[in-house]
MARVO-794673 format. One record per residue (C-alpha): x, y, z; chain; residue number from 0; residue in three letters. Coordinates in nm, 4 decimals. Layout:
N
site xx=X	yy=Y	zz=Z	unit=A	pos=NUM	code=ALA;
...
***
This chain:
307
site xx=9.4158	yy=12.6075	zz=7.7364	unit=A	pos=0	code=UNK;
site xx=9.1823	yy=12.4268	zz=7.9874	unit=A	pos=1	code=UNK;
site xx=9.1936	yy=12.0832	zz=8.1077	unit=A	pos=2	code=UNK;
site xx=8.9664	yy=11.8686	zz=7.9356	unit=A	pos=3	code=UNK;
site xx=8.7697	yy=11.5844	zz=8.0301	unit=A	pos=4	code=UNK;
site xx=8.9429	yy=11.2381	zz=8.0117	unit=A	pos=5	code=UNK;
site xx=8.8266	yy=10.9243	zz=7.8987	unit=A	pos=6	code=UNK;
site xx=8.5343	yy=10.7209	zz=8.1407	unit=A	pos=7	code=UNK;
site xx=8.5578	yy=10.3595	zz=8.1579	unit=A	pos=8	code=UNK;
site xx=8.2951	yy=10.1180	zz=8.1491	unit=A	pos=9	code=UNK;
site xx=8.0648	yy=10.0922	zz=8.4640	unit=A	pos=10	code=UNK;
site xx=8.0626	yy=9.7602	zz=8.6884	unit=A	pos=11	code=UNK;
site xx=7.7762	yy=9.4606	zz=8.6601	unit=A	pos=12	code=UNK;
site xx=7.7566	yy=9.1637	zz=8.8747	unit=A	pos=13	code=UNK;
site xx=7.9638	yy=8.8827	zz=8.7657	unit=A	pos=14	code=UNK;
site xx=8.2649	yy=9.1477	zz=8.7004	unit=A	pos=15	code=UNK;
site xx=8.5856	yy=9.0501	zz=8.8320	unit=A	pos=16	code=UNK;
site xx=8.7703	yy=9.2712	zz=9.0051	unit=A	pos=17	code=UNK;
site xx=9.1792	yy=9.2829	zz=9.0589	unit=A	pos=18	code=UNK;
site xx=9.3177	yy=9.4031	zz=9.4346	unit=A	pos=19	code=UNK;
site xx=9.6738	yy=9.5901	zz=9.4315	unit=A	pos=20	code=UNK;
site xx=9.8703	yy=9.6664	zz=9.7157	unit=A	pos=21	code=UNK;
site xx=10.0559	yy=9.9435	zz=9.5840	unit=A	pos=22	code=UNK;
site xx=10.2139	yy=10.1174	zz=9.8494	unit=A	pos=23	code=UNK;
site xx=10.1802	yy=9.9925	zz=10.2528	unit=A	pos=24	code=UNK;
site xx=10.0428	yy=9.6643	zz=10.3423	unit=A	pos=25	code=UNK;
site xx=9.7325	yy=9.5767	zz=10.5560	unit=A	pos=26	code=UNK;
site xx=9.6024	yy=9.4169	zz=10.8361	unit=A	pos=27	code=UNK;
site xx=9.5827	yy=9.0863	zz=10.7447	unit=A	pos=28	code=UNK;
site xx=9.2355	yy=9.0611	zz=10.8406	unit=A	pos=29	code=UNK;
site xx=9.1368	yy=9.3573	zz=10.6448	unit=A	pos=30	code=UNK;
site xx=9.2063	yy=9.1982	zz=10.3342	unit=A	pos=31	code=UNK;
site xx=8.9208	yy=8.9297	zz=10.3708	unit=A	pos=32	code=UNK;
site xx=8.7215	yy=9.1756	zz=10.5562	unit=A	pos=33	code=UNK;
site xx=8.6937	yy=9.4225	zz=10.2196	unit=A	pos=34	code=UNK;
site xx=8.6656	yy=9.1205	zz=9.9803	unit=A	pos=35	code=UNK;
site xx=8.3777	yy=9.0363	zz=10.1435	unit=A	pos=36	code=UNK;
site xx=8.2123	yy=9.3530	zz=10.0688	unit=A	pos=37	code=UNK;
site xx=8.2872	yy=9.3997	zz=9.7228	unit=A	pos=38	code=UNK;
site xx=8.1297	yy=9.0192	zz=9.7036	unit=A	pos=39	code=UNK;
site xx=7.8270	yy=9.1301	zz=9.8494	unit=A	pos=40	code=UNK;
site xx=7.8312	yy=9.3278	zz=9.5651	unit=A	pos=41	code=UNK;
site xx=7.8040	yy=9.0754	zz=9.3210	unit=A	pos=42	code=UNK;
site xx=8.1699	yy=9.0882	zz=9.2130	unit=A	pos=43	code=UNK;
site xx=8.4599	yy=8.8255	zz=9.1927	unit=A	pos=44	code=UNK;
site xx=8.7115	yy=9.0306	zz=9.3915	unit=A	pos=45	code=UNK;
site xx=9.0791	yy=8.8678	zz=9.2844	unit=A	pos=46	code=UNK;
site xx=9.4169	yy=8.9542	zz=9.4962	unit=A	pos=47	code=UNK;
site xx=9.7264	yy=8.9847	zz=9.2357	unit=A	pos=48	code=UNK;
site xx=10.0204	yy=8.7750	zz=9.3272	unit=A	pos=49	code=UNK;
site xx=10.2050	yy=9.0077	zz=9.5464	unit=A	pos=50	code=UNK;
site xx=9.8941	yy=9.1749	zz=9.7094	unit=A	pos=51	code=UNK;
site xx=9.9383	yy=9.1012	zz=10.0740	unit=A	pos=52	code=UNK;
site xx=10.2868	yy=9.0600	zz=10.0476	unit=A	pos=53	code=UNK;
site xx=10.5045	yy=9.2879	zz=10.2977	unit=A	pos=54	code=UNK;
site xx=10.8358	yy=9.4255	zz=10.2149	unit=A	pos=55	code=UNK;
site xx=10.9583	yy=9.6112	zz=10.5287	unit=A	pos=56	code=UNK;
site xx=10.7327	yy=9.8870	zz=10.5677	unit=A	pos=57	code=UNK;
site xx=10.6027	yy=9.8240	zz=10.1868	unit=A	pos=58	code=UNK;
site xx=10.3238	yy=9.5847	zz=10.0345	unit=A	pos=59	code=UNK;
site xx=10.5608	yy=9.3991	zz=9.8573	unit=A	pos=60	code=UNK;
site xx=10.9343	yy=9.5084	zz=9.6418	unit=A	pos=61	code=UNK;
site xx=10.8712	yy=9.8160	zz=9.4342	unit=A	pos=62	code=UNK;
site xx=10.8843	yy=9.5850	zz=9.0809	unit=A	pos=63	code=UNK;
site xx=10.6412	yy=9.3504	zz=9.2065	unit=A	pos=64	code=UNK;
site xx=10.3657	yy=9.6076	zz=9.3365	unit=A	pos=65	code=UNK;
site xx=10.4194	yy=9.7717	zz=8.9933	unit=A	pos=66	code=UNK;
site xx=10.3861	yy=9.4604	zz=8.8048	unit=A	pos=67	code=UNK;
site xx=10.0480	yy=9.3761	zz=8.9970	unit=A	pos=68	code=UNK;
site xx=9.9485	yy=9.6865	zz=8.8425	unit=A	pos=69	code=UNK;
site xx=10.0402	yy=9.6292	zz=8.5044	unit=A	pos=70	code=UNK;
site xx=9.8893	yy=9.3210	zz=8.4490	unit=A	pos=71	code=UNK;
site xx=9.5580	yy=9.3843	zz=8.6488	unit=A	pos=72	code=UNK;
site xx=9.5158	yy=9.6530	zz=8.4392	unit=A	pos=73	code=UNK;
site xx=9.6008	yy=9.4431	zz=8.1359	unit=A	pos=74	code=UNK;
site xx=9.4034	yy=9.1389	zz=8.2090	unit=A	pos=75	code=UNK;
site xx=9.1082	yy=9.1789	zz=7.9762	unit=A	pos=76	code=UNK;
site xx=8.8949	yy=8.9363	zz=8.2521	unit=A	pos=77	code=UNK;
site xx=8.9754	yy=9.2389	zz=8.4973	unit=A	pos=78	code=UNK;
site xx=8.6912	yy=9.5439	zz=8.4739	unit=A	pos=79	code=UNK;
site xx=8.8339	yy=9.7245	zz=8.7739	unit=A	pos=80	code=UNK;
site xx=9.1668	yy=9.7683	zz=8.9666	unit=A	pos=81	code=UNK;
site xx=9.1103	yy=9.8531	zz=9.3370	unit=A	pos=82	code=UNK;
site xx=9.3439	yy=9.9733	zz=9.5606	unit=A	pos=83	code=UNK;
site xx=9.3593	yy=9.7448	zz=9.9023	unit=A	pos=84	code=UNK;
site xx=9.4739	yy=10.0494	zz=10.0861	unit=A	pos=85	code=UNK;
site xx=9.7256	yy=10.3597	zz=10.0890	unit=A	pos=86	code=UNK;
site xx=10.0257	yy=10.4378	zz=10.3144	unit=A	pos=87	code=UNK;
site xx=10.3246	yy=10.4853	zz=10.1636	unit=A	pos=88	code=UNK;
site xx=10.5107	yy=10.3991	zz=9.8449	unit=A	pos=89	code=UNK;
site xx=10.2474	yy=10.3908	zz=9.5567	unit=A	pos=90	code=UNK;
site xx=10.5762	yy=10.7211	zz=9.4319	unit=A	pos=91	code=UNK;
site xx=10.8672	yy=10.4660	zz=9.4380	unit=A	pos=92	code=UNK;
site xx=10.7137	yy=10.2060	zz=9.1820	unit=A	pos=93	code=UNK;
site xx=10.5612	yy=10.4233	zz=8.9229	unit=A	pos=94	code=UNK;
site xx=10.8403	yy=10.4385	zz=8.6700	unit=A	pos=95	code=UNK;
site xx=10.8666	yy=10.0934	zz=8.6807	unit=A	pos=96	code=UNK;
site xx=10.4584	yy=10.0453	zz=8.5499	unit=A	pos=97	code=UNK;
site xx=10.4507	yy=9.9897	zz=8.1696	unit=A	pos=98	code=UNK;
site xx=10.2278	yy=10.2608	zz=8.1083	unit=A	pos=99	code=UNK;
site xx=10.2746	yy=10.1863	zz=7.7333	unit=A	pos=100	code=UNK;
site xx=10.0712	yy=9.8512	zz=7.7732	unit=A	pos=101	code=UNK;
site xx=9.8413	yy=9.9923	zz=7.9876	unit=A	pos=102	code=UNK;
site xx=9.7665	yy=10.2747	zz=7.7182	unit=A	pos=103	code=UNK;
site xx=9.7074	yy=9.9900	zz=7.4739	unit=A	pos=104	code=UNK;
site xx=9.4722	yy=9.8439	zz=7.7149	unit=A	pos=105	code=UNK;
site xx=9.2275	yy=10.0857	zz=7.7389	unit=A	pos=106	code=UNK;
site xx=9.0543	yy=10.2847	zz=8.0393	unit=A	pos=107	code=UNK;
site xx=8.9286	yy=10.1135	zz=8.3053	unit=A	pos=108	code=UNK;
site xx=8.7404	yy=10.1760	zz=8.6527	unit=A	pos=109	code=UNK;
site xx=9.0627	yy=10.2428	zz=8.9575	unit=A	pos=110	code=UNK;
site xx=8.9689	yy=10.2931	zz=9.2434	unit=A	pos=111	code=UNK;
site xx=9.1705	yy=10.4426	zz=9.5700	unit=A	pos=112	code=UNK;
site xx=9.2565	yy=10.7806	zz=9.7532	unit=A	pos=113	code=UNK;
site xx=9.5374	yy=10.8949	zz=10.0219	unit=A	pos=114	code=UNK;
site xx=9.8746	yy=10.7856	zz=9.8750	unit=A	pos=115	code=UNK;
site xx=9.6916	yy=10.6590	zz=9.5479	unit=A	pos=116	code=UNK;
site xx=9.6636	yy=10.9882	zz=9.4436	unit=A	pos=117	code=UNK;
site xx=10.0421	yy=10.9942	zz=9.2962	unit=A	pos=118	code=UNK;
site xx=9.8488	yy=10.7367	zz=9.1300	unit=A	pos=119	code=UNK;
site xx=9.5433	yy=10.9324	zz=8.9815	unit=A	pos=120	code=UNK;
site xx=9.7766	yy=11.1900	zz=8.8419	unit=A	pos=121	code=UNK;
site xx=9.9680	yy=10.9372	zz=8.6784	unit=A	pos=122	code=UNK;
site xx=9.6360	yy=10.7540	zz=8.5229	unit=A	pos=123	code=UNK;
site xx=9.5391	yy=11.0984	zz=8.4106	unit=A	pos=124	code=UNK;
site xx=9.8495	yy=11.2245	zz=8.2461	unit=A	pos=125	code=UNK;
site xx=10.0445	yy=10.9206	zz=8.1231	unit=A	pos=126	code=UNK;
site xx=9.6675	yy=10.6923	zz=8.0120	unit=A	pos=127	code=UNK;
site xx=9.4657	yy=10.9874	zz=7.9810	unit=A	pos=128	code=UNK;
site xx=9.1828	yy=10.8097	zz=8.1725	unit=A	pos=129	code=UNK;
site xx=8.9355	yy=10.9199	zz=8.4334	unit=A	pos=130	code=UNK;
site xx=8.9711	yy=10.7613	zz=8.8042	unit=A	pos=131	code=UNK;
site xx=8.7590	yy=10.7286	zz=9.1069	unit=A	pos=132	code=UNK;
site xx=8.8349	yy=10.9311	zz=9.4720	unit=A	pos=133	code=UNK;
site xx=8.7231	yy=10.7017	zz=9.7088	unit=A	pos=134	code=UNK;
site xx=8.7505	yy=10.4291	zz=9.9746	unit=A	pos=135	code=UNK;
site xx=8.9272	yy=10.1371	zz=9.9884	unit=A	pos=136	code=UNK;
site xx=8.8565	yy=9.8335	zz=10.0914	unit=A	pos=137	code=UNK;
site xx=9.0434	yy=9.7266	zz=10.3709	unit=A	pos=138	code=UNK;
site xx=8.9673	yy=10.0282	zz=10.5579	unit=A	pos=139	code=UNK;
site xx=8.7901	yy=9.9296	zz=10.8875	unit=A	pos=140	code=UNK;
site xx=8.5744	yy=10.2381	zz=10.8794	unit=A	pos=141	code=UNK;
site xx=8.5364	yy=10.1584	zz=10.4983	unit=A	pos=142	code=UNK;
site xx=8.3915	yy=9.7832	zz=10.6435	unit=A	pos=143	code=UNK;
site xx=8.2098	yy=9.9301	zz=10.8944	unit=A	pos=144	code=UNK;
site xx=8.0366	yy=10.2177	zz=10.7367	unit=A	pos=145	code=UNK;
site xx=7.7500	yy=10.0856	zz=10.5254	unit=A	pos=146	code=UNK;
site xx=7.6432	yy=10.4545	zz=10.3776	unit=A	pos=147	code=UNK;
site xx=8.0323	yy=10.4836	zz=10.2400	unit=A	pos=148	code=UNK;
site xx=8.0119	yy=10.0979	zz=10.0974	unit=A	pos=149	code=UNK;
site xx=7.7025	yy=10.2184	zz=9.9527	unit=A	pos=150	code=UNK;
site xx=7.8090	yy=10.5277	zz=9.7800	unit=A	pos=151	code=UNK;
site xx=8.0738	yy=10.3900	zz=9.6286	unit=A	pos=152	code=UNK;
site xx=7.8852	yy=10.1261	zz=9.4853	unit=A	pos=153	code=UNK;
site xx=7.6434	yy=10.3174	zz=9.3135	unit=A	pos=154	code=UNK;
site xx=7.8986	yy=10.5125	zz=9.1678	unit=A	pos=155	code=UNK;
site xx=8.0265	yy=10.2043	zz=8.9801	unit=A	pos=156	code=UNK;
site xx=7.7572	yy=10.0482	zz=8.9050	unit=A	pos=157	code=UNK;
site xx=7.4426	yy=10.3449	zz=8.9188	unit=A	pos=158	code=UNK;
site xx=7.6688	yy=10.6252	zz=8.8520	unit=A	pos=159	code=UNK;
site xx=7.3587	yy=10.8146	zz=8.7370	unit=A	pos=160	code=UNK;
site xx=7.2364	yy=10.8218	zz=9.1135	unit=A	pos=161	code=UNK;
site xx=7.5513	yy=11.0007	zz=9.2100	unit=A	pos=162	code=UNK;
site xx=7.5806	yy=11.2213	zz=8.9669	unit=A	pos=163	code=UNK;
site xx=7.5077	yy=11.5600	zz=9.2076	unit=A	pos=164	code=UNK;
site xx=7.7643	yy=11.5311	zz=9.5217	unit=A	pos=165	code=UNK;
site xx=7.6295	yy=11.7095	zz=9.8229	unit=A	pos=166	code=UNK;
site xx=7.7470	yy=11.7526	zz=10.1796	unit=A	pos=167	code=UNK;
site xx=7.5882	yy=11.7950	zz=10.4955	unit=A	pos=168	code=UNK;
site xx=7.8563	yy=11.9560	zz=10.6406	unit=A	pos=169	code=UNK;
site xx=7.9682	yy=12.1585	zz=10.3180	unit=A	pos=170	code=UNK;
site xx=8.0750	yy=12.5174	zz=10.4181	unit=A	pos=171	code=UNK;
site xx=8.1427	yy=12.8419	zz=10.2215	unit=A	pos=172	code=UNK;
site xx=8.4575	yy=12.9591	zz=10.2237	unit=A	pos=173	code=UNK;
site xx=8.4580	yy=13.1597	zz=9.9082	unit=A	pos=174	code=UNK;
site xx=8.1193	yy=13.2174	zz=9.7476	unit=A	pos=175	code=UNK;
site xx=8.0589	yy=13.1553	zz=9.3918	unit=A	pos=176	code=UNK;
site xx=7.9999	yy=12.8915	zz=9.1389	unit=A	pos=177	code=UNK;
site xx=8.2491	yy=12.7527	zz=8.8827	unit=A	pos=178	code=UNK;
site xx=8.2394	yy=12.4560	zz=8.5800	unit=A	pos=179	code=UNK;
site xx=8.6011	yy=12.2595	zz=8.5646	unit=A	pos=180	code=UNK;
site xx=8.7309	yy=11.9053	zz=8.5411	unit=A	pos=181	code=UNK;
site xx=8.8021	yy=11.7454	zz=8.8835	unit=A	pos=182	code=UNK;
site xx=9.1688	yy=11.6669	zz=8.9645	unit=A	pos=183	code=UNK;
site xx=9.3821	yy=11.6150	zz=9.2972	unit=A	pos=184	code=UNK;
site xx=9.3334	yy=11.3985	zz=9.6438	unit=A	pos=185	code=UNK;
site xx=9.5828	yy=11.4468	zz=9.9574	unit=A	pos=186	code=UNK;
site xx=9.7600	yy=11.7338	zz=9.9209	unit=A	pos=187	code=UNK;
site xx=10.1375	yy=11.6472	zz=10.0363	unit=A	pos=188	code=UNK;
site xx=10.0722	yy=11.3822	zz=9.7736	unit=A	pos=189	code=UNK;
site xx=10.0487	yy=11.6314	zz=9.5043	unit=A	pos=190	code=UNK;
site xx=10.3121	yy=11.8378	zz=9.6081	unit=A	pos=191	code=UNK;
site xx=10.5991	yy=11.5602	zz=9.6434	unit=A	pos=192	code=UNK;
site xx=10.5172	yy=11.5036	zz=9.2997	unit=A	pos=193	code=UNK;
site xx=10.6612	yy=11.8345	zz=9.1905	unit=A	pos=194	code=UNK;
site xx=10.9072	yy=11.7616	zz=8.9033	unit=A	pos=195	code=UNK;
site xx=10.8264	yy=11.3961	zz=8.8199	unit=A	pos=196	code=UNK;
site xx=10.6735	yy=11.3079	zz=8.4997	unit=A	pos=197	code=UNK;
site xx=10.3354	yy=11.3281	zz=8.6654	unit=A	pos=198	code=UNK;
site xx=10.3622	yy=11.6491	zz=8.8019	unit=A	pos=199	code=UNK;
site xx=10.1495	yy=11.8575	zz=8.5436	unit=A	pos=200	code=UNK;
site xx=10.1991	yy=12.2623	zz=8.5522	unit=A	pos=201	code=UNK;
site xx=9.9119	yy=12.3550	zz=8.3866	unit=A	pos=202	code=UNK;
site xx=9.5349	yy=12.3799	zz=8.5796	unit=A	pos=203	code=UNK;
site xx=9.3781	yy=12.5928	zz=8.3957	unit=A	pos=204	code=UNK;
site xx=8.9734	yy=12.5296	zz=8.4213	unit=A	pos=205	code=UNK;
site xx=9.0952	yy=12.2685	zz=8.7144	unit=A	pos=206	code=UNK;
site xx=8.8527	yy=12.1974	zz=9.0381	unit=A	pos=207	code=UNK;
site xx=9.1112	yy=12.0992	zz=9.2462	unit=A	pos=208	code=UNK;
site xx=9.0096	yy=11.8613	zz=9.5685	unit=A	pos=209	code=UNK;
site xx=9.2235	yy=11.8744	zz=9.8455	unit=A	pos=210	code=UNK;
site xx=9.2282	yy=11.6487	zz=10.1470	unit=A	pos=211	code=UNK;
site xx=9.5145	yy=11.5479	zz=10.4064	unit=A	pos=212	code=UNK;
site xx=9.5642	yy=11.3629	zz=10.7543	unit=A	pos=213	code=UNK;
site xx=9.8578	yy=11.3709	zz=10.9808	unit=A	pos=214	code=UNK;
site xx=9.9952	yy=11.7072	zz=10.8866	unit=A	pos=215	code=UNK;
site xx=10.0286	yy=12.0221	zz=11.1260	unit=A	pos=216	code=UNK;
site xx=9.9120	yy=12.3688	zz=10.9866	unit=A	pos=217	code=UNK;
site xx=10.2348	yy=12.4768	zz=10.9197	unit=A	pos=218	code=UNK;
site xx=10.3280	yy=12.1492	zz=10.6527	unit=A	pos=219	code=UNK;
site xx=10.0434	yy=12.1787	zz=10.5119	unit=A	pos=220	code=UNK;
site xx=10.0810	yy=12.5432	zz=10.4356	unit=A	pos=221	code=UNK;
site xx=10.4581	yy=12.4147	zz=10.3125	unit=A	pos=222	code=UNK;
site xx=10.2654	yy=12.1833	zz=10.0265	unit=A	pos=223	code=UNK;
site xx=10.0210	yy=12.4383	zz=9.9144	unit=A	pos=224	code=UNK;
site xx=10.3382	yy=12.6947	zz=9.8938	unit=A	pos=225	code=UNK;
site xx=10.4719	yy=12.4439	zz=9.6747	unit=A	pos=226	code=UNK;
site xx=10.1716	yy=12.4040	zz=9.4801	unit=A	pos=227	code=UNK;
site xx=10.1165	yy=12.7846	zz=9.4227	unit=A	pos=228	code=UNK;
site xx=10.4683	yy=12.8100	zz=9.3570	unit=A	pos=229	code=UNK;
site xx=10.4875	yy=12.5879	zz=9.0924	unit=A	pos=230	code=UNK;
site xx=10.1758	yy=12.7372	zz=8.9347	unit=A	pos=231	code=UNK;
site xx=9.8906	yy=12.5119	zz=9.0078	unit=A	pos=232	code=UNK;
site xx=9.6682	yy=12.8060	zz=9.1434	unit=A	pos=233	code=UNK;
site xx=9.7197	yy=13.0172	zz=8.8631	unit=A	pos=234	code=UNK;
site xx=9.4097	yy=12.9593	zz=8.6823	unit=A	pos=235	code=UNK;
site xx=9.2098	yy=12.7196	zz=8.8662	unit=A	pos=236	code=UNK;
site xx=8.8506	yy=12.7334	zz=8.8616	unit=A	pos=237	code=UNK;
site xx=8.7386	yy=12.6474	zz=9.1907	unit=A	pos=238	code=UNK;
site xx=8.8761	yy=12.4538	zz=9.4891	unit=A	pos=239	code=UNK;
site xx=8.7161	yy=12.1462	zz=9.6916	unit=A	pos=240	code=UNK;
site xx=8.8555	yy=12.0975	zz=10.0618	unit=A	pos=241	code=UNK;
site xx=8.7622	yy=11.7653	zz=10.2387	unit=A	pos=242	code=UNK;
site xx=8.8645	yy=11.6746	zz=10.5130	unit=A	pos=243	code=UNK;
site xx=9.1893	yy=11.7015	zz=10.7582	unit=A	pos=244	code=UNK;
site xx=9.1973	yy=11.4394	zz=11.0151	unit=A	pos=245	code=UNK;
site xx=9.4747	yy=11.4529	zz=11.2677	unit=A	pos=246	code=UNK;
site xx=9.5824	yy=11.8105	zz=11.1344	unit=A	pos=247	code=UNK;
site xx=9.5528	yy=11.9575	zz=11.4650	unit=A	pos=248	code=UNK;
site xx=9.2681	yy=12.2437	zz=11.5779	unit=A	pos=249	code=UNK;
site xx=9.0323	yy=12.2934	zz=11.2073	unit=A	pos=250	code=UNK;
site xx=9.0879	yy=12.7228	zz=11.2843	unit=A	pos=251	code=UNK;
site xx=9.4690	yy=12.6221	zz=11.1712	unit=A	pos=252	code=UNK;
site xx=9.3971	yy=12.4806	zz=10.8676	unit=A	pos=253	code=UNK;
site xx=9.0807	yy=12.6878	zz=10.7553	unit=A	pos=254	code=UNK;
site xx=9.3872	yy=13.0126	zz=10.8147	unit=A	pos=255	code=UNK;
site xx=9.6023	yy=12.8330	zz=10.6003	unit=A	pos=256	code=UNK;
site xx=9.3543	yy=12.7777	zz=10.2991	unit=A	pos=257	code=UNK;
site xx=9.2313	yy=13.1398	zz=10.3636	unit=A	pos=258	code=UNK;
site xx=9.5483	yy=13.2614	zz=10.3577	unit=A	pos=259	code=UNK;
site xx=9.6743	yy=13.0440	zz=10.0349	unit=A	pos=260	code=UNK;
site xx=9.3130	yy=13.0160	zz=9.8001	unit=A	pos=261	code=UNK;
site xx=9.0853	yy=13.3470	zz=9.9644	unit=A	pos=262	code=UNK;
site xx=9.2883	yy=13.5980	zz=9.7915	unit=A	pos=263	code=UNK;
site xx=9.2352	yy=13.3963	zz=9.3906	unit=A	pos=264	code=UNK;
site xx=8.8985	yy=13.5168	zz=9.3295	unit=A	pos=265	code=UNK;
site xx=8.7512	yy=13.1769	zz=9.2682	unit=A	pos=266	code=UNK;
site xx=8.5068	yy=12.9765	zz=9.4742	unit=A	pos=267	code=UNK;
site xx=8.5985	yy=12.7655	zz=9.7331	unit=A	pos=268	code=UNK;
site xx=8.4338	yy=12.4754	zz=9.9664	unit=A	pos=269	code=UNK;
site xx=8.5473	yy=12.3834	zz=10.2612	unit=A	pos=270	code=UNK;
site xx=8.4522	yy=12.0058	zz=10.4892	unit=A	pos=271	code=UNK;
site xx=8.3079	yy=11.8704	zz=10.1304	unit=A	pos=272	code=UNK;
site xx=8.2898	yy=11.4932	zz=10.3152	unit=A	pos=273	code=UNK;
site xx=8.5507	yy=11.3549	zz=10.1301	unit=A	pos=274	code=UNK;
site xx=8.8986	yy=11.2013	zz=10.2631	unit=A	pos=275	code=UNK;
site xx=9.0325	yy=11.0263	zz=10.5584	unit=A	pos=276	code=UNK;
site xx=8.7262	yy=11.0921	zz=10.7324	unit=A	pos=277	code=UNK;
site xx=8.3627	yy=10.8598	zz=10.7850	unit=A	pos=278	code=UNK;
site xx=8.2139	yy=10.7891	zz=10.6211	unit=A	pos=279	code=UNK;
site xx=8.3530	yy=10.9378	zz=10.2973	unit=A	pos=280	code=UNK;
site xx=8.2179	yy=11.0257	zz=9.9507	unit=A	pos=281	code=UNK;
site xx=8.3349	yy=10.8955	zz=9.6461	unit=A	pos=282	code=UNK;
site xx=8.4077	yy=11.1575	zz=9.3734	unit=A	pos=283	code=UNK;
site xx=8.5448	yy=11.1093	zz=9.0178	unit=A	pos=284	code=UNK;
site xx=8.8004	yy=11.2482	zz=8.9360	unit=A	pos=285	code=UNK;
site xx=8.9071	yy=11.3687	zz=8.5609	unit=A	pos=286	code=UNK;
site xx=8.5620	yy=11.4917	zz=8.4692	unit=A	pos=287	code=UNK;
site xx=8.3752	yy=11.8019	zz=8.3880	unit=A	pos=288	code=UNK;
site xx=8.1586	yy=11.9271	zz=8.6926	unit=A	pos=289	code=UNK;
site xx=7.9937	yy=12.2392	zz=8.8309	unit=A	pos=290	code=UNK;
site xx=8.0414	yy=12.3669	zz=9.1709	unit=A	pos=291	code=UNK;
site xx=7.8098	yy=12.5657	zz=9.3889	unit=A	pos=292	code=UNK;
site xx=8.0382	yy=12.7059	zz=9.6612	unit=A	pos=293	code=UNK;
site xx=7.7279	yy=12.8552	zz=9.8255	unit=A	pos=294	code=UNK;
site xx=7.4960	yy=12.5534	zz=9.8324	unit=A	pos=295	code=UNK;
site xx=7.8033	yy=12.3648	zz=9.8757	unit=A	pos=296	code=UNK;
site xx=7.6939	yy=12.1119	zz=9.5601	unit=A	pos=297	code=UNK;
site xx=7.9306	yy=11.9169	zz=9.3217	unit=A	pos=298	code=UNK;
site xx=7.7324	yy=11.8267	zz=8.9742	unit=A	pos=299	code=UNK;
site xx=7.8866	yy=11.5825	zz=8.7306	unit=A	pos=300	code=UNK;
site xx=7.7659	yy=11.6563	zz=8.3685	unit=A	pos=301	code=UNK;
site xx=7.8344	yy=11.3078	zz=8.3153	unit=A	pos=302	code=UNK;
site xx=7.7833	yy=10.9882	zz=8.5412	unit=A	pos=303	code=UNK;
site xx=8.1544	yy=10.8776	zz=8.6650	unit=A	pos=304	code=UNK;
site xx=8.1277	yy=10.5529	zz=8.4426	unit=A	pos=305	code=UNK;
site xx=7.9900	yy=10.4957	zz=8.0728	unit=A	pos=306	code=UNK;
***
């Protein structure tokens, strides 16, 4: 049985408001007026949640209070969208305290976020059964710095139609081929560390799988996708989508590794799609059916990311 497409949430207008969650590693303090301002410019009323710039050690806040920021920005009716403020660390330790039942009552709606998030956008997926967004957040400096990235991600949620074919300029082949799936994944140590939670799901079939990562040596990240292959995630995928790998030492390393783990599957792969840690980054829904050209190195949506 494939994967099948989840449910898309209602696209932004001006005059939306907006919630901000911190739900794993605080931020700069002035980062957090920095990316308001953005999402202003926008024509939205960006709101922190109560415990949103709140630090905790090396966490935004105590694990209960980031996930009840959650749960009631996605609850609030007056909320269209829940934004991430950033990633880091600890989005894992606070998701079985999120009432997921309340949010399922609630209804889809645009999230936004990428890096640790991703524990996240499984966790959307399999326990609301709603589509999410891939992409930057915004108190990233290079997020407030790069006006191509800002603008990307706002046409995907408010002119999703616009973004509807991904393509990058520095796209490569790594296996030929084309491939239709529904879009799933984000940093890949992410994914693995969730291994035998309740959002850990077994089953890929008809997946394109993204994959993206910063900080790790060859050799760890070759330890993840072990895991990932072990557990059965590359089993019946339909294609794979690598971004990018900042800080991962030398690129040869990592482009072995993937070789080594995804060349042998007999599915097409892309390597340096332009999405992840790097800048400026593209956005990329996530829970949706699209086709991939591995050899013109293309992403097509058959839907827009939003309704």
């Amino acid at each position: 049985m494939s994967l099948a497409p989840l449910e898309r949430p209602r696209r932004l207008v001006p005059g939306d408001r907006v919630a901000l969650v911190s739900p794993a590693s605080p931020a700069p303090a002035a980062g957090y007026e920095s990316g308001a301002s953005v999402l202003r410019s926008w024509g939205l009323e960006p709101v922190f949640m109560p415990h949103a710039r709140d630090v905790h050690s090396f966490l935004a806040g105590r694990d209960e209070d980031r996930a009840a920021d959650f749960t009631e920005a996605w609850c609030d009716p007056s909320f269209a969208a829940v934004i991430a403020t950033r990633g880091g660390y600890g989005a894992q330790r606070m998701l079985d305290l999120v009432d997921w039942d309340r949010m399922r009552a609630a209804g889809p709606k645009a999230f936004v976020g990428f890096s640790d998030v991703t524990a996240m956008h499984e966790a959307v997926a399999i326990r609301l059964g709603a589509s999410s967004i891939h992409g930057p957040m915004p108190t990233w400096s290079k997020f407030c710095e790069d006006a191509w990235m800002q603008e990307h991600l706002r046409q995907t949620l408010f002119e999703p139609e616009r973004v509807q074919k991904l393509a990058s300029g520095t796209a490569r082949t790594l296996v030929g081929g084309t491939a239709t799936g529904v879009t799933l994944g984000g940093t890949v140590t992410l994914l693995s560390s969730g291994i035998g939670t309740p959002e850990h799901r077994s089953d890929l079939a008809g997946g394109l799988l993204l994959l993206e990562d910063i900080g790790e040596e060859p050799y760890r990240i070759d330890r993840a996708m072990t895991q990932l292959r072990r557990s059965g995630w590359f089993d019946e995928l339909a294609g794979v989508v690598l971004g990018s790998w900042v800080d991962c030492g030398p690129y040869e390393g990592v482009r072995e590794v993937m070789l080594d783990q995804l060349g042998g599957l007999g599915i097409p792969v892309v390597e340096e799609f332009g999405f992840g840690h790097r800048a400026p980054s593209l956005t990329i829904p996530l829970g949706l059916t699209a086709h991939l050209d591995a050899d013109a190195g293309t992403l097509q949506f058959e839907e827009p990311a939003l309704r």
